[in-house]
C-alpha positions in Angstrom: -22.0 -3.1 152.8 -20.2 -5.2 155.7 -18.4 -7.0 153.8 -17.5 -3.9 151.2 -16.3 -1.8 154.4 -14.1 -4.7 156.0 -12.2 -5.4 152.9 -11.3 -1.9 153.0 -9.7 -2.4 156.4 -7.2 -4.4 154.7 -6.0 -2.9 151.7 -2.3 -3.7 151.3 -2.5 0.2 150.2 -4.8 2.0 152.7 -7.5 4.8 151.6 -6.9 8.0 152.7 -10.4 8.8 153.5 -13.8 6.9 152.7 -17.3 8.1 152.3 -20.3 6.4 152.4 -23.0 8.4 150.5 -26.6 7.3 151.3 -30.2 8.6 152.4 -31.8 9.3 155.9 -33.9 6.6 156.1 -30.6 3.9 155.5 -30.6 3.6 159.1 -29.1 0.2 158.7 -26.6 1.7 156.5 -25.9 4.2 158.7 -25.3 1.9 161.0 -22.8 -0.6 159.6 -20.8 2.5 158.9 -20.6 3.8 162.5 -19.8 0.0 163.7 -16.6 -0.1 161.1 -15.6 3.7 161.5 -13.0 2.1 164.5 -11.6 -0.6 162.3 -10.5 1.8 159.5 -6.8 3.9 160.1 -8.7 6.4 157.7 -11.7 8.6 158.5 -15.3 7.1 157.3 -17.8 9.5 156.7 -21.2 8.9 155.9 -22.9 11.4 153.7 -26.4 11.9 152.4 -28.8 12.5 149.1 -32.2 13.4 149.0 -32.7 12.2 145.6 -33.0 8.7 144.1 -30.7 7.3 141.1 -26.7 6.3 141.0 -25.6 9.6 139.9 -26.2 11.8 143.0 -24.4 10.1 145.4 -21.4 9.8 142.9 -21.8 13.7 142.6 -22.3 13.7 146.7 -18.7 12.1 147.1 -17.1 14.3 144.1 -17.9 17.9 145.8 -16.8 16.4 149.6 -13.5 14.3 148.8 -10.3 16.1 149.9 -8.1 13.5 147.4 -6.8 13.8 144.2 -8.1 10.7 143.1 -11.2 9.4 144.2 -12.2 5.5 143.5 -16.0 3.8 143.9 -17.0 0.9 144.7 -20.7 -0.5 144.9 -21.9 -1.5 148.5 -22.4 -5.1 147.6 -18.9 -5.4 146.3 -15.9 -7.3 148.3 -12.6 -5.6 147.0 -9.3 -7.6 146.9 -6.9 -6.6 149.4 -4.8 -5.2 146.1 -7.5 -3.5 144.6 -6.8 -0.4 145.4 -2.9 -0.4 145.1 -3.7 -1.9 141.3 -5.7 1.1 140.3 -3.7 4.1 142.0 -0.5 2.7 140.8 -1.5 3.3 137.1 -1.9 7.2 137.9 1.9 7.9 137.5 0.5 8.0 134.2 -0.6 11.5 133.9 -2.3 11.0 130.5 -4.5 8.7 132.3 -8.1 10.2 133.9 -9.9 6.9 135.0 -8.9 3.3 135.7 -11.1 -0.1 136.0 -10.6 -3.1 137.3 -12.6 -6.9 137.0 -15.7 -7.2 138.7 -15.5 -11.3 139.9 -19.7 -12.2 140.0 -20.6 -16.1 141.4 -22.5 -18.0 139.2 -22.4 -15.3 136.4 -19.4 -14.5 134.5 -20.5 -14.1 130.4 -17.6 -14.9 128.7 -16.0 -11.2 127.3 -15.0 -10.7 123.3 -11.7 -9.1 122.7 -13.4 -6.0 121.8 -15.0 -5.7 125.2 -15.3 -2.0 126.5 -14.7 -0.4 123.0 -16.7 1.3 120.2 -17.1 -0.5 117.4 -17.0 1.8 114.2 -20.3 1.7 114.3 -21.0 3.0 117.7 -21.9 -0.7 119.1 -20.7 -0.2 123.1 -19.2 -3.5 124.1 -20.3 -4.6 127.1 -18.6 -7.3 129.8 -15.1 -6.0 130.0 -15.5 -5.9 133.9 -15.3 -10.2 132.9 -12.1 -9.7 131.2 -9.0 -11.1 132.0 -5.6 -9.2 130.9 -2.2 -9.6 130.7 -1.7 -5.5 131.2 -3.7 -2.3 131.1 -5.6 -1.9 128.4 -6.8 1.1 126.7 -10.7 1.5 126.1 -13.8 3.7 126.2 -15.9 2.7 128.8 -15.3 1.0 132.1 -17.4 -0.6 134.7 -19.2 2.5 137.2 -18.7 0.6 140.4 -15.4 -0.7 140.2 -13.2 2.5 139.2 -11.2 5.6 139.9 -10.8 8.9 138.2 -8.7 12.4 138.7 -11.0 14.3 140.6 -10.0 17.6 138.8 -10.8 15.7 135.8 -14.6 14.3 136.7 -15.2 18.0 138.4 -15.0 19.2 135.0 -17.4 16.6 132.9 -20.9 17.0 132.5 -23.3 14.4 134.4 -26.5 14.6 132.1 -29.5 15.0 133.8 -30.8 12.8 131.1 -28.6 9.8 131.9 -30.4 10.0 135.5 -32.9 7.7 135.1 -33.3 4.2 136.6 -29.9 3.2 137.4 -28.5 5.7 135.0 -27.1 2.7 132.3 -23.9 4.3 130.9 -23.5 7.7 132.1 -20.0 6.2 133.5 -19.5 5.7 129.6 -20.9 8.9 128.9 -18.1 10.2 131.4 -15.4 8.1 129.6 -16.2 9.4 126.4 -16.1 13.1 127.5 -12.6 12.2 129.1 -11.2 10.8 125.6 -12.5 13.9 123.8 -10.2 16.1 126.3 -7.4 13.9 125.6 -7.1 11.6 128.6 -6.5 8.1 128.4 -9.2 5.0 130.5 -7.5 2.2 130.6 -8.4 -1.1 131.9 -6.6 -3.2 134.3 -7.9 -7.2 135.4 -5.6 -6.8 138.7 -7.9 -4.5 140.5 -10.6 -6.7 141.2 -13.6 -7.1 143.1 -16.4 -9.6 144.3 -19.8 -8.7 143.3 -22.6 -9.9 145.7 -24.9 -9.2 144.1 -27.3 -7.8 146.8 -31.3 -7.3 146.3 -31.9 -3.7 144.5 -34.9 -1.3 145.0 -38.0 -2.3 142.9 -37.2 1.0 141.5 -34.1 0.1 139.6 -34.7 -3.8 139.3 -32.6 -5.8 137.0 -35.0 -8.3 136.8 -38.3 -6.3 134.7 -36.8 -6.7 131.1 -39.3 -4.2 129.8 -37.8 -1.3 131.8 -34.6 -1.7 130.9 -34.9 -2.4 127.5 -36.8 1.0 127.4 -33.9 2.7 129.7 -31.2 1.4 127.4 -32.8 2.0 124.0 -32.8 5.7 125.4 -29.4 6.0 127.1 -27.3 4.5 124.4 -29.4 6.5 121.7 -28.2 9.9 123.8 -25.0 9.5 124.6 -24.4 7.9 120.7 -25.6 10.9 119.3 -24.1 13.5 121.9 -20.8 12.2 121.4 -20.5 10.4 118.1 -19.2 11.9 114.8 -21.9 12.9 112.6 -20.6 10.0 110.1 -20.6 7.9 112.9 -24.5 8.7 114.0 -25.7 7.4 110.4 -24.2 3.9 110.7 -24.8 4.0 114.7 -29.0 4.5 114.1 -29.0 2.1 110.9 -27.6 -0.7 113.4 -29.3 0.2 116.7 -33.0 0.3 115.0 -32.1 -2.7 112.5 -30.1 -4.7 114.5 -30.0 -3.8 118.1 -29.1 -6.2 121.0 -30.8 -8.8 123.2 -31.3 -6.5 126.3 -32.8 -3.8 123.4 -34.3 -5.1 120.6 -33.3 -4.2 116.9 -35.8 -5.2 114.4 -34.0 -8.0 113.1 -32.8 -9.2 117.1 -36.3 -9.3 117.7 -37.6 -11.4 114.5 -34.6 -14.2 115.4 -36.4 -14.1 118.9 -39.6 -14.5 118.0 -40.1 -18.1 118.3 -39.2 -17.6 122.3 -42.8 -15.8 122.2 -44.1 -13.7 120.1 -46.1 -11.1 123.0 -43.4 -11.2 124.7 -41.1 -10.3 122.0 -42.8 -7.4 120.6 -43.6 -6.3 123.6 -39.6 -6.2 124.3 -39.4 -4.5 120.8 -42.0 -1.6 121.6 -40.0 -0.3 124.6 -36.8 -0.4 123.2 -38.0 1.7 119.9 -39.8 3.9 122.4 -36.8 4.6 124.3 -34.8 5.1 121.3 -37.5 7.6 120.3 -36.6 8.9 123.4 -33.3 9.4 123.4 -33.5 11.1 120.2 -36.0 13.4 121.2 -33.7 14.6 124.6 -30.5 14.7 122.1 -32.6 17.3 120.0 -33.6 19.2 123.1 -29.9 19.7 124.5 -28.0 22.7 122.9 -25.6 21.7 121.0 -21.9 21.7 121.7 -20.2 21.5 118.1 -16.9 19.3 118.1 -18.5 17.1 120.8 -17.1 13.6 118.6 -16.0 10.3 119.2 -13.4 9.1 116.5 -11.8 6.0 115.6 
């Protein structure tokens, strides 16, 4: 967080206020944020949530900001001193509800497609845009959660599903997106507000690292938001591809027969999760009431 808080003291366009959402027991946190509160022209605030996950201390900053737009950053990020010019300047824009910017990771940058950040027709979510590099702003449906800004009257009115909260919440920023687009705002994309990712160690609770989990949490996100906001067209050929084909972080069946000679426990084990959390994420999309013209087109 050091390092996230003293790039802020030298944005070549200053915040207006910054908050610093955490819990009681980040003493440490709490800390580094009264040691930088003199080095900032702005005030620093530090705020706090009782409950675990990514999504309450996004909500936290929401209801307590006094801006019009309000931009996020994880603590183990290291904005450029342009970041935060790059993504306000593209507000003038009025049609325009969220910006993101390149998130810059030592020692692993995946190389982006050109369809990164976009729904296929199929309702495949392409992942690495925060690796892609661009000429201008680009337009596209889901941007990276912890390098971004949005019109606060804007994200005041979206819904954060209580079903995306869980783990690290995997794509309820594209869940947000999505619900933008269907109000008819614009997210755009812009490689010119970029940050440094640290990468800094995560709470056993939400680590990267136990492939089981995740597979399981993103077999169920993606499953939800697909059929929450897809077409009903769209939902067909989105299942058929998501339980025959699927990804590498959530097996498909036919992902997971390519894989097999890797190992075959561990492969099916991969494979059991992520149909269980697809199960899952069909089950909590038939418990939500339904909210007819909710629709993703392309």
């Amino acid at each position: 967080m050091e390092r996230c808080l003293a790039a802020l003291t030298v944005q070549t366009r200053p915040p207006d206020e910054v908050l610093v959402i955490g819990r009681a027991e980040d003493s440490a946190a709490r800390a580094v944020v009264t040691q930088h509160g003199a080095l900032l022209t702005c005030p620093l605030l530090w705020l706090e949530v009782v409950t675990a996950g990514h999504v309450p201390p996004i909500r936290r900053g929401i209801e307590r900001t006094s801006s019009a737009i309000v931009s996020f950053l994880d603590d183990d990020t290291e904005p450029d001193p342009e970041w935060l010019e790059a993504l306000l300047r593209l507000f003038d824009d009025q049609t325009i509800a969220c910006v993101g910017g390149r998130v810059v990771t030592p020692g692993r940058e995946p190389i982006p497609t050109a369809h990164a950040g976009r729904l296929r027709w199929y309702g495949k979510y392409v992942g690495n845009l925060g690796c892609l590099e661009t000429v201008v702003p680009v337009d596209v449906d889901g941007l990276p959660e912890g390098n971004c800004a949005w019109r606060v009257d804007v994200l005041r009115r979206l819904e954060f599903s209580p079903v995306l909260s869980l783990d690290d919440s995997l794509h309820y920023g594209l869940d947000l997106c999505l619900q933008a687009k269907q109000i008819g705002y614009r997210v755009v994309y812009t490689s010119e507000a970029r940050v440094r990712h640290h990468l800094a160690p995560r709470d056993g609770a939400v680590s990267r690292a136990d492939a089981v989990t995740r597979s399981f949490i993103l077999g169920r996100n993606l499953t939800y938001v697909g059929l929450k906001r897809y077409s009903i067209g769209q939902r067909i050929a989105f299942l058929f591809w998501w339980f025959a084909v699927g990804e590498r972080q959530s097996y498909g069946a036919l992902k997971a027969i390519w894989d097999l000679p890797q190992g075959r426990a561990k492969v099916l084990r991969l494979l059991k999760s992520a149909f269980t959390g697809r199960l899952a994420g069909i089950q909590a999309w038939v418990a939500q009431p339904k909210n007819v013209g909710s629709s993703v087109r392309r």
